[in-house]
C-alpha positions, 0 to 999 in steps of 0.5 A, a space after each residue: 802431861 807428866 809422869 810424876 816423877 820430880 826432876 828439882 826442887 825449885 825455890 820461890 823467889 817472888 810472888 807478885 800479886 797481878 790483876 788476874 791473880 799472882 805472877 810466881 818465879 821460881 828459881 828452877 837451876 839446871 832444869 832451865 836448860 829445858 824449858 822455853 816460854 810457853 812451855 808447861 811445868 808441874 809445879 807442886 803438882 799444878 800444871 802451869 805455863 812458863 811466861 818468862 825466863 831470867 837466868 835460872 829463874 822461870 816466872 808462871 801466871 796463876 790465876 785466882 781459881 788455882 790459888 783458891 783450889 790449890 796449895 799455891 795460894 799459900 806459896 811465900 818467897 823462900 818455899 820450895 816446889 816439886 818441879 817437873 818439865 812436860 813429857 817428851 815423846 821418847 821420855 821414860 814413863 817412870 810413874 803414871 800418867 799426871 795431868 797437873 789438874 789438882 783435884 782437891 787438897 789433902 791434910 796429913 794426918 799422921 807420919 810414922 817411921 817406917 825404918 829409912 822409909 816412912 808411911 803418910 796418911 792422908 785426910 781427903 774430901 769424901 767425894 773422892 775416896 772412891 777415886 782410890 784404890 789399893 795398889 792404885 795411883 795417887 799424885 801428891 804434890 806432884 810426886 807419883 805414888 801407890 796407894 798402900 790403904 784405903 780407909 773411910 776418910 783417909 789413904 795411906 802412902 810409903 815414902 822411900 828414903 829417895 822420894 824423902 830426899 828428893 821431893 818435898 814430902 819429905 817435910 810433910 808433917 801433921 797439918 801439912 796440906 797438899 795437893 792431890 790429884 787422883 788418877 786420871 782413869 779413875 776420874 773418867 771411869 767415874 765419869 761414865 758410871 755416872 753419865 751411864 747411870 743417868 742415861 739408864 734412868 726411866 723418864 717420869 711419868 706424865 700424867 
């Protein structure tokens, strides 16, 4: 579980292809002084586990499903990641609760300038718009933010000058592709409206 509050960028050192899919090492700097083997990481908002740690370096396995579904299939060496450690019980809730399962990509459609701040919006699968809402929240690339609109096929975002600086949203241009994941409430709400739904359906008739 995560917060979406980005703690480092990390820098990808390596992306070995491996037989289940590829082996990523990311140079993760002082964050390292709180991770273990074993211990999971959101990285650019996909939960992952970390296998090996060199130095400041920590290496995760990535299976083909990931890369296929998310946008760690594009990774190359130089990239750079939000990174986030699990939370700890006693740890401060600053944004709301992550799972690190993407639920799909977005596109961004457009970055206007908004003073020191900017506004992104975001094209999404249809399927899950109706996951969002207005003042609800959204995770983008792992970054825990409000939903400022809501539209028929796309969500708009502000972005303050700190959340610029110190994710990689602030390098989200037009075309950028990003990793969304909505609202784990919202996902398990919809989850039982439509198991309540089927349940409530009459059985056909039989003649």
């Amino acid at each position: 579980m995560f917060t979406g509050i980005v703690q480092k960028k990390g820098v990808v050192r390596r992306i070995e292809p491996t037989p289940e899919g590829a082996r990523l090492q990311v140079e993760v700097g002082s964050l390292v002084d709180r991770l273990s083997v074993s211990d999971s990481v959101s990285v650019q908002g996909t939960c992952l586990t970390v296998v090996r740690l060199e130095g400041p370096v920590a290496a995760f396995d990535v299976v083909r499903e990931t890369l296929s579904r998310t946008t760690l299939g594009g990774l190359r060496a130089g990239g750079v990641v939000n990174l986030e450690p699990a939370l700890r019980v006693g740890d401060a809730l600053g944004g709301h609760f992550v799972t690190g399962h993407v639920d799909g990509v977005g596109v961004v459609k457009g970055v206007r300038v908004s003073g020191k701040a900017r506004e992104m919006e975001v094209t999404l699968p249809t399927e899950l718009l109706p996951f969002l809402a207005e003042k609800g929240s959204v995770a983008l690339d792992g970054v825990s933010l409000t939903v400022a609109r809501v539209a028929s096929t796309l969500f708009r975002v502000a972005l303050v000058p700190y959340t610029l600086e110190e994710t990689t949203l602030g390098d989200a241009r037009a075309g950028t592709r990003l990793n969304v994941e909505i609202d784990v409430l919202a996902r398990y709400v919809g989850r039982l409206l439509e198991a309540g739904s089927v349940g409530r359906q009459r059985p056909g008739r039989r003649d």
